[in-house]
N, C-alpha and C positions, 0 to 999 in steps of 0.2 A: 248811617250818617255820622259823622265825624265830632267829638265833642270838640264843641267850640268855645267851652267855658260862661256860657254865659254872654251878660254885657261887660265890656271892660268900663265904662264909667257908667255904672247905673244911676237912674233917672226916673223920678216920679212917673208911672205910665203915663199919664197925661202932657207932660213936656215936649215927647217925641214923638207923640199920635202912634199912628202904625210899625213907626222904624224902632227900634234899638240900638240903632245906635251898633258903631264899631264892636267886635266879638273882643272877645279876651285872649283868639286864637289871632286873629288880624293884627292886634295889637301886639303880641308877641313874636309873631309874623314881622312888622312892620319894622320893631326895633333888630332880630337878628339881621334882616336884611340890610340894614344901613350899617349893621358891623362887617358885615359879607362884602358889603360893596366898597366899603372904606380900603379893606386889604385887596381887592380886584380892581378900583377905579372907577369910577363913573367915565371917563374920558376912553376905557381899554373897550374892543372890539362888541357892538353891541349882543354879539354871541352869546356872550356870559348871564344877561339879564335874563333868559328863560332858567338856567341853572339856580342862578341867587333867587328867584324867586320860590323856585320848590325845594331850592335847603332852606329857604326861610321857615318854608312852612313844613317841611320836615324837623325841622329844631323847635318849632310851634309846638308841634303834636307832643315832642319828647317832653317839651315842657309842662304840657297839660299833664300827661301820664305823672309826671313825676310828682305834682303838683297835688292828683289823687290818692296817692300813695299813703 
């Protein structure tokens, strides 16, 4: 299983019932993608958005790793 870091905005267990609420992996996910996407375009060829999605979260992981270190 993949470390996910946790929750990215931790939360009294009781506020979010059963969820968690967004990872810390998702969140870092979330933001490379939108710098990914900034230099390829939202408007460029929909082709591109399986790729930006899994460098997002390839640069996610790198950031976890780095993060344990």
């Amino acid at each position: 299983m993949k470390d996910t870091g946790g929750p990215a905005f931790p939360a009294h267990p009781s506020a979010l019932g059963d969820h968690d609420g967004m990872t810390l992996r998702d969140y870092f996910a979330a933001n490379a993608m939108q710098a990914f996407a900034k230099n390829v375009g939202w408007e460029s060829d929909r082709i591109w958005f399986e790729d930006i999605a899994k460098a997002a979260y390839r640069m996610a992981d790198a950031m976890l790793k780095a993060r344990n270190q």
